[in-house]
FIPA-962036 format. One record per residue (C-alpha): x, y, z; residue in one letter. Coordinates in steps of 0.1 Angstrom, whole numbers, padded with zeros to 4 digits, always signed. Layout:
SITE     u     v     w resn
SITE     X     Y     Z    a
...
***
This chain:
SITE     u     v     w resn
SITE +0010 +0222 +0173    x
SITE +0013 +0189 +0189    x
SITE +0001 +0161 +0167    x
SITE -0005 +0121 +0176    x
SITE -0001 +0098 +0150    x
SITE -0010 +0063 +0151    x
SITE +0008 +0036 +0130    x
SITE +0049 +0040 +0120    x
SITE +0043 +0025 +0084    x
SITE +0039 +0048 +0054    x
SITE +0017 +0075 +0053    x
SITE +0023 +0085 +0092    x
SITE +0063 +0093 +0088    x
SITE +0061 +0108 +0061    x
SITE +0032 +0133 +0079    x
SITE +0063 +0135 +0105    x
SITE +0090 +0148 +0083    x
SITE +0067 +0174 +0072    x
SITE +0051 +0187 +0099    x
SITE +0083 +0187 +0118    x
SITE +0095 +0209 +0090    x
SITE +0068 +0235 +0094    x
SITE +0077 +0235 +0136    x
SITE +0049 +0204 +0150    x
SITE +0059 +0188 +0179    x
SITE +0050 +0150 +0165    x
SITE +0048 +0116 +0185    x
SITE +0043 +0085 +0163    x
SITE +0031 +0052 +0182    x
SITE +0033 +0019 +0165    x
SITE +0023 -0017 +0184    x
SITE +0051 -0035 +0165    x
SITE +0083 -0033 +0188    x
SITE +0102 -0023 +0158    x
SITE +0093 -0020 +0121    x
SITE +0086 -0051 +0096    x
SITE +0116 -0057 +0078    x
SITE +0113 -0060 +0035    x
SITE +0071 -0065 +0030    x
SITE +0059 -0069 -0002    x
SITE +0066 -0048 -0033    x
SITE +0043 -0011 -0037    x
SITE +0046 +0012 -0060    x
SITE +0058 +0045 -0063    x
SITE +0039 +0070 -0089    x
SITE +0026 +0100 -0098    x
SITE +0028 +0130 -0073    x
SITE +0042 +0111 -0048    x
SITE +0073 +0108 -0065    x
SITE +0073 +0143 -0064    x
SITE +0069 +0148 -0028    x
SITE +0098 +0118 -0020    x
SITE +0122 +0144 -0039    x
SITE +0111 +0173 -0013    x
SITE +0116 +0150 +0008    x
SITE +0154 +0145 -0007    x
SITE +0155 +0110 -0002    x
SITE +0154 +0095 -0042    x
SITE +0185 +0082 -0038    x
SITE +0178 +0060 -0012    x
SITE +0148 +0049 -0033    x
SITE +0169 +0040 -0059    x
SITE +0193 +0025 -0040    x
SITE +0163 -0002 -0027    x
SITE +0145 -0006 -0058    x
SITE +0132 -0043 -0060    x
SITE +0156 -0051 -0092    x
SITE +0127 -0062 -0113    x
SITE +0125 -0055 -0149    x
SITE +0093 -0060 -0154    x
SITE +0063 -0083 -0160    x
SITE +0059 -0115 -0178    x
SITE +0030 -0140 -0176    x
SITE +0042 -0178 -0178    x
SITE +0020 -0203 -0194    x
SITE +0005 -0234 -0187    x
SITE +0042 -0258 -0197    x
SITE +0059 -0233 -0171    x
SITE +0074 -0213 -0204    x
SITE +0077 -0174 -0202    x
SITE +0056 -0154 -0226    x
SITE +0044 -0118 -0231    x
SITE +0066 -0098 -0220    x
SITE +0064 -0062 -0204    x
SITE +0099 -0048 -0196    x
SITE +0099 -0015 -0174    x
SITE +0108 +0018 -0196    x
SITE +0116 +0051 -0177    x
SITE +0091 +0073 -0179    x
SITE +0065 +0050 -0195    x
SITE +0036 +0033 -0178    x
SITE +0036 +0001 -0204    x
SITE +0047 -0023 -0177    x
SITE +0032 -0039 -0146    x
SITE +0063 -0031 -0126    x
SITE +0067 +0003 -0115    x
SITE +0099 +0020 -0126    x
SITE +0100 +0033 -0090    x
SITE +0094 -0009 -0071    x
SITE +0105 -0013 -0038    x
SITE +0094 -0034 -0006    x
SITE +0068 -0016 +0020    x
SITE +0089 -0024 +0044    x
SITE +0125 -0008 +0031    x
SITE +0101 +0020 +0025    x
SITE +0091 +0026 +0057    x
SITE +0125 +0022 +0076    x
SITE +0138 +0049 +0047    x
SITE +0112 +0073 +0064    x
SITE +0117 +0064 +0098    x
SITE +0158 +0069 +0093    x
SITE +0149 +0102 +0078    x
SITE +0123 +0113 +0110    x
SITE +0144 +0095 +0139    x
SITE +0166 +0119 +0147    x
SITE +0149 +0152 +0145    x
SITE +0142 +0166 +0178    x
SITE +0103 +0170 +0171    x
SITE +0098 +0137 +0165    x
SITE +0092 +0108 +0188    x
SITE +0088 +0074 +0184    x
SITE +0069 +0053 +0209    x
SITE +0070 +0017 +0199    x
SITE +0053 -0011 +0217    x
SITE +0026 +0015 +0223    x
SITE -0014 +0015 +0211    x
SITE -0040 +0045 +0220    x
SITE -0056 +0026 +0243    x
SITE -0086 +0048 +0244    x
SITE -0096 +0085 +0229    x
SITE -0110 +0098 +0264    x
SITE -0124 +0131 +0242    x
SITE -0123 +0146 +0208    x
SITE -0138 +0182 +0214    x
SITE -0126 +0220 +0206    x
SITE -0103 +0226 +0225    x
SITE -0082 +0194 +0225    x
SITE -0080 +0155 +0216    x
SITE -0071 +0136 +0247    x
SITE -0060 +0099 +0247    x
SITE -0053 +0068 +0269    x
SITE -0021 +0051 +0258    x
SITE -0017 +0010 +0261    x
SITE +0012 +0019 +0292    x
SITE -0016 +0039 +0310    x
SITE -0004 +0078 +0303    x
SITE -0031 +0099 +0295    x
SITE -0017 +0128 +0271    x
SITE -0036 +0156 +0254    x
SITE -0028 +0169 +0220    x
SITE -0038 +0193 +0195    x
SITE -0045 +0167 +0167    x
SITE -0051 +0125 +0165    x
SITE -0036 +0111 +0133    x
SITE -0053 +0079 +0119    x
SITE -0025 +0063 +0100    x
SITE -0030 +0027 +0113    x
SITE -0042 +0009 +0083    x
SITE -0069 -0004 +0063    x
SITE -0086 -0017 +0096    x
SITE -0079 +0015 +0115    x
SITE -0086 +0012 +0157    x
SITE -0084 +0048 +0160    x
SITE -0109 +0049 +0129    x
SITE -0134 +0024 +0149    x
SITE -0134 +0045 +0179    x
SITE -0139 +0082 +0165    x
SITE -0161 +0075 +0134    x
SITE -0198 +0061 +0133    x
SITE -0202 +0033 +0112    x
SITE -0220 +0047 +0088    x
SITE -0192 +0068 +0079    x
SITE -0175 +0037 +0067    x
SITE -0180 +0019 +0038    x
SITE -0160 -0014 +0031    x
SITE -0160 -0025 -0005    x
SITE -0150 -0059 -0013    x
SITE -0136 -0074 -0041    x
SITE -0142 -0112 -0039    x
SITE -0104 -0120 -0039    x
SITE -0079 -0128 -0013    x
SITE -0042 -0124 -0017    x
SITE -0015 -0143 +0007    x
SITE +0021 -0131 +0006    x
SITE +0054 -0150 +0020    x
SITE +0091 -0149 +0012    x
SITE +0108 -0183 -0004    x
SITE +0147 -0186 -0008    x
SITE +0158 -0176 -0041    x
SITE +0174 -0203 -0066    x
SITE +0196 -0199 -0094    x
SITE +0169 -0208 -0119    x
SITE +0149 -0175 -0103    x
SITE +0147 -0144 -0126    x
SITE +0145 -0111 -0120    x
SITE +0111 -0106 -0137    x
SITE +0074 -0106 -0124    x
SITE +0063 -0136 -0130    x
SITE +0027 -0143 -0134    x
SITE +0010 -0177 -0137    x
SITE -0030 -0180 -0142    x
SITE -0040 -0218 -0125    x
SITE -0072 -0226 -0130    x
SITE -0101 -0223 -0112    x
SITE -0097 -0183 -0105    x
SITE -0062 -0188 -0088    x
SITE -0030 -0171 -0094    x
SITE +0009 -0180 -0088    x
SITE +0033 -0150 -0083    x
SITE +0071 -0145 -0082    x
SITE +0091 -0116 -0076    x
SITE +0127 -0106 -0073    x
SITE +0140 -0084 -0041    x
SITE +0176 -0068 -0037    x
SITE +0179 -0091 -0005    x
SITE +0187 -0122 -0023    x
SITE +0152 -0136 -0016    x
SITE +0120 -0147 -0039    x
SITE +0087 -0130 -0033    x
SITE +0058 -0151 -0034    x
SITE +0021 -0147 -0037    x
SITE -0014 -0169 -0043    x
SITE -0040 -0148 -0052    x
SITE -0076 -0163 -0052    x
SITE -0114 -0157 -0061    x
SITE -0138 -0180 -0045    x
SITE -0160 -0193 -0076    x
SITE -0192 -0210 -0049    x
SITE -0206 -0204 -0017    x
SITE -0187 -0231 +0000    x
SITE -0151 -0215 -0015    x
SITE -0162 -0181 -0003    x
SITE -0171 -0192 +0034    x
SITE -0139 -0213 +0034    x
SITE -0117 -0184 +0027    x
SITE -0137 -0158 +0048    x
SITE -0133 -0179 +0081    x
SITE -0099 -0188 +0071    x
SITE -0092 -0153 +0068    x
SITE -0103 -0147 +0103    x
SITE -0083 -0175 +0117    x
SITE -0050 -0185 +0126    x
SITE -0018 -0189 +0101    x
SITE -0020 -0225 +0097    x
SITE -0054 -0226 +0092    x
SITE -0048 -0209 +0066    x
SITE -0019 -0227 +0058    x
SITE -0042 -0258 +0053    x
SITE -0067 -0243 +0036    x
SITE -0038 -0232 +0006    x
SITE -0027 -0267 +0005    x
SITE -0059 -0280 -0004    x
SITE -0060 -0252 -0024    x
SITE -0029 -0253 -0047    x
SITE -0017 -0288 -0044    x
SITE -0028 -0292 -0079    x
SITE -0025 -0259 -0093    x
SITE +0005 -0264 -0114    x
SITE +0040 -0247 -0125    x
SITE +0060 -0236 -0093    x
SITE +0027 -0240 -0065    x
SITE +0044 -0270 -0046    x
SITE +0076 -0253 -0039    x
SITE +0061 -0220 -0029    x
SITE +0038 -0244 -0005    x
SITE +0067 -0266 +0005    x
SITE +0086 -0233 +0015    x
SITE +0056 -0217 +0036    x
SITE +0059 -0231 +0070    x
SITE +0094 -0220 +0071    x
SITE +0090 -0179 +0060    x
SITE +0094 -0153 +0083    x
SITE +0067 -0140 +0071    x
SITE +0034 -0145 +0058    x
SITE +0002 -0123 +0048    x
SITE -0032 -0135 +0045    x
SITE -0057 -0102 +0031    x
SITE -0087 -0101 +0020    x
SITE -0092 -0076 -0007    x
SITE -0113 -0045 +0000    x
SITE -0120 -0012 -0006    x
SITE -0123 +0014 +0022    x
SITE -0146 +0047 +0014    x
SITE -0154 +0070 +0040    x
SITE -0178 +0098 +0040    x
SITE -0161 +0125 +0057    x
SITE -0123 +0122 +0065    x
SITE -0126 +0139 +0097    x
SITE -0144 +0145 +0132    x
SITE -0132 +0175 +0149    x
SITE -0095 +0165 +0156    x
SITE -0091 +0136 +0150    x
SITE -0082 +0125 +0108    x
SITE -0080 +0096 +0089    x
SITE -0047 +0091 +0066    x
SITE -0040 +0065 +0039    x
SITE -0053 +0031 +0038    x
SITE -0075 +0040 +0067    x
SITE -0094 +0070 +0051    x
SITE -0093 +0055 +0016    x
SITE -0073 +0021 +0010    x
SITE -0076 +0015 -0030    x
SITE -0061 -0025 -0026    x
SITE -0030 -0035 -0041    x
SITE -0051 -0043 -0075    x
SITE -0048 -0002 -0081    x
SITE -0012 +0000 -0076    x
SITE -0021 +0037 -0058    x
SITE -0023 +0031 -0021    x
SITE +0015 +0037 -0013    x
SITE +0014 +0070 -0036    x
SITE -0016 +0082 -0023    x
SITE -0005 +0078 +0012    x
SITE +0025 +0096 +0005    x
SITE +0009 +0123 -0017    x
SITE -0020 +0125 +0013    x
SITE +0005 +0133 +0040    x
SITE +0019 +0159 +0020    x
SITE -0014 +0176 +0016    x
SITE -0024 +0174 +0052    x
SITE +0008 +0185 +0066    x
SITE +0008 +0212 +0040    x
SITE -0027 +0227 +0051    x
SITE -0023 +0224 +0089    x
SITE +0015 +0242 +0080    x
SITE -0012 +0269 +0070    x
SITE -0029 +0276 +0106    x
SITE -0022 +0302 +0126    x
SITE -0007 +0292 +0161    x
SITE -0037 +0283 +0184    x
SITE -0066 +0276 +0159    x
SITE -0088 +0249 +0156    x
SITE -0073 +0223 +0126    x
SITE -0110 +0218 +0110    x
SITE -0099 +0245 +0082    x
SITE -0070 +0224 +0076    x
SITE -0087 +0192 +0073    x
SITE -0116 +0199 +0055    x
SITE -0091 +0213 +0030    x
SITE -0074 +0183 +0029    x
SITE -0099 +0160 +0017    x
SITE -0113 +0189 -0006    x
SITE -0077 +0189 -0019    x
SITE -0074 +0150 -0023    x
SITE -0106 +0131 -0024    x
SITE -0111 +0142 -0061    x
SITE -0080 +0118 -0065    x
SITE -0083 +0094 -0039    x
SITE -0118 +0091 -0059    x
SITE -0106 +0084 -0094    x
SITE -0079 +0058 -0083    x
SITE -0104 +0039 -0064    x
SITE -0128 +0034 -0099    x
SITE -0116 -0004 -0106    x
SITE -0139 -0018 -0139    x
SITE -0163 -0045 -0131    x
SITE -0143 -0070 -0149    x
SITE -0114 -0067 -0124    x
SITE -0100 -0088 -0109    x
SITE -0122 -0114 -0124    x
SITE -0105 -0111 -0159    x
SITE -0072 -0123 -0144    x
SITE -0090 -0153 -0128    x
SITE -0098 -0178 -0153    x
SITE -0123 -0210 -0143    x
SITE -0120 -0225 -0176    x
SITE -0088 -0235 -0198    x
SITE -0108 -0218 -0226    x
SITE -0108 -0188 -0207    x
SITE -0072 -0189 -0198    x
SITE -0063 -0189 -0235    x
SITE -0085 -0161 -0243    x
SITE -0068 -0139 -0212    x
SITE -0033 -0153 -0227    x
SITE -0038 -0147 -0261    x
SITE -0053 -0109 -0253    x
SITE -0021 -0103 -0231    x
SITE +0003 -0120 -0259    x
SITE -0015 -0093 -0283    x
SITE -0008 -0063 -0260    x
SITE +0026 -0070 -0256    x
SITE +0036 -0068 -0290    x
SITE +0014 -0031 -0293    x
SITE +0034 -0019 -0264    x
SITE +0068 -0028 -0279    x
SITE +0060 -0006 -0305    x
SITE +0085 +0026 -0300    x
SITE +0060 +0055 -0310    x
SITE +0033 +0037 -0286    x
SITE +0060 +0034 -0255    x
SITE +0070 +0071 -0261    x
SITE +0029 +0079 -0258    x
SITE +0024 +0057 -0233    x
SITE +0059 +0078 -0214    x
SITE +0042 +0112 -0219    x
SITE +0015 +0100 -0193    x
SITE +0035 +0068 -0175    x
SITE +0042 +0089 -0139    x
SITE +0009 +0111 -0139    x
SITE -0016 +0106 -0123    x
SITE -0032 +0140 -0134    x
SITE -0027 +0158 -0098    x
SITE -0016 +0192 -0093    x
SITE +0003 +0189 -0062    x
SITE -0002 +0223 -0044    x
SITE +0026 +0243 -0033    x
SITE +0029 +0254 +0001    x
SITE +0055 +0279 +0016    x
SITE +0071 +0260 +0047    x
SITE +0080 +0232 +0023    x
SITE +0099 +0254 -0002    x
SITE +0140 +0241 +0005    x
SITE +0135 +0211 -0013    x
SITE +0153 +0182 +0010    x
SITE +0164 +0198 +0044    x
SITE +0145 +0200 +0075    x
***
């Protein structure tokens, strides 16, 4: 079988190393000349923490875990409170026993799929057009002007999938939003940094964010959730324009919004990197049109808010490779994909359910309200230090209630 996929991130490598491992002939394009270094911190949970150890590459998870131990909200005098320290096994923490950065996420599976002689990278390169999608093959245009044909098109470019746009109707798409943006960067650490999630709620439904990395660096984040009409259209054209557009629009923003906001701006012009997303849900009616399949954030992105899309990425490319593994040489992959989403949407479905008070719980207007959110949380981190309530909470921390399906070609746990 000889499968496209589009994007080199998450959810497409790891499709790589296991259809390689059942005998595909894979090319992975990717319009970055090289991958993103570091990213922002995802999580690693559930199922997909079993398919990383077929994958036999825990170690190197290990080795590039983000060093935090754990979560702590700061109050309004700057002063650490509430503590939730990660404890293996349990789920009673923000942080993720298993924390690392996107980014050393994605070069781990991109070492591991490199070298193998079914794999090929093509970087610097876009499908520049599907020229068809029918039954007997998928043919594309790519951005250098080579037309190739293969037996399957991969969708594994994002939340804002190209390949998605071009092969789906619109109604198959449904974007949900949230009412809340989130901007990223990376600050230089200082020797009054911790290696703690630190959370601060501002006023006016903003939130200040630092995290430790194992790269000596400080990750920071603003979240926000426009409270009028003005707000909103501010941050929607801002999120549709250019960095320091957006740059302005945070300094008007934040200047006031207290604790560590002026250093995290002060620092902003100068990071290698910075993020500006809007958060919102993607839900799509069917997964798949003939050959061509959505994977990841661009069938189902959860947000960040569900700390699922990494997993189910990872878990989804498992399933996928897992029922095309099951086709006999020649046949049509619809079989295999309808299983698929039979297999995962169940899943992709419950992690997506996000209460209607969130994120707007998080995001005080009022001081009143802040003291109400910090007083709950206070509360719930002295239940949770509670030993017999940390070992309940560890029966069910790294479930996510999935029974990941076995399937023969993947059965020598590590090797391809």
């Amino acid at each position: 079988m000889r499968v496209l996929i589009s994007g080199a991130g998450i959810a497409g490598p790891t499709l790589a190393w296991f259809l390689a491992k059942a005998g595909a002939r894979v090319t992975i394009v990717e319009k970055r000349r090289s991958l993103l270094p570091h990213g922002q911190n995802v999580d690693i949970q559930g199922s997909a923490i079993t398919v990383i150890k077929k994958m036999g590459l825990m170690d190197q998870v290990r080795r590039f875990n983000t060093t935090e131990k754990g979560t702590q909200f700061i109050n309004p005098k700057g002063r650490p409170f509430a503590p939730f320290p990660v404890k293996e096994g349990s789920s009673v923490s923000f942080t993720s026993e298993f924390e690392i950065l996107r980014g050393d996420l994605a070069a781990i599976f991109h070492e591991a799929t490199k070298d193998h002689p079914n794999v090929n990278y093509l970087f610097g390169t876009t499908i520049e057009e599907v020229v068809s999608n029918d039954d007997d093959t998928v043919k594309v245009e790519l951005s250098h002007g080579e037309v190739q044909e293969f037996d399957l098109l991969v969708a594994a470019d994002g939340q804002w999938s190209k390949v998605r746009k071009q092969c789906f109707p619109p109604e198959y798409v449904n974007v949900v939003p949230l009412g809340m943006y989130v901007v990223y960067w990376t600050i230089p650490r200082l020797p009054s940094d911790n290696d703690w999630w630190n959370i601060y709620l501002a006023l006016e439904s903003k939130i200040i964010t630092l995290r430790p990395d194992p790269h000596g660096t400080i990750r920071a984040m603003f979240t926000r959730m426009p409270c009028n009409d003005a707000q909103r259209k501010a941050w929607l054209e801002a999120s549709k324009s250019d960095r320091q557009t957006q740059g302005e629009l945070l300094r008007r923003e934040f200047a006031d919004a207290g604790w560590q906001a002026q250093r995290l701006l002060d620092a902003m012009d100068q990071a290698p990197d910075f993020y500006f997303h809007v958060m919102e849900q993607i839900k799509m009616s069917k997964w798949s049109n003939s050959r061509v399949v959505c994977l990841g954030d661009a069938a189902h992105a959860p947000t960040p808010i569900t700390g699922m899309g990494t997993s189910l990425a990872i878990t989804g490319a498992y399933v996928l490779a897992g029922e095309l593994s099951k086709l006999n040489d020649g046949e049509h992959p619809s079989k295999a994909l309808d299983a698929y989403e039979s297999t995962l949407r169940p899943l992709v479905e419950e992690m997506q359910k996000i209460p209607f008070f969130v994120p707007a719980i998080a995001h005080p207007e009022t001081a009143w309200k802040r003291s109400l959110f910090q007083t709950f949380a206070w509360a719930l981190s002295k239940v949770v230090a509670i030993p017999w309530l940390t070992i309940k909470f560890g029966d069910e921390g790294n479930s996510d209630n999935f029974s990941l399906p076995q399937y023969p070609s993947f059965d020598d746990e590590g090797s391809m």
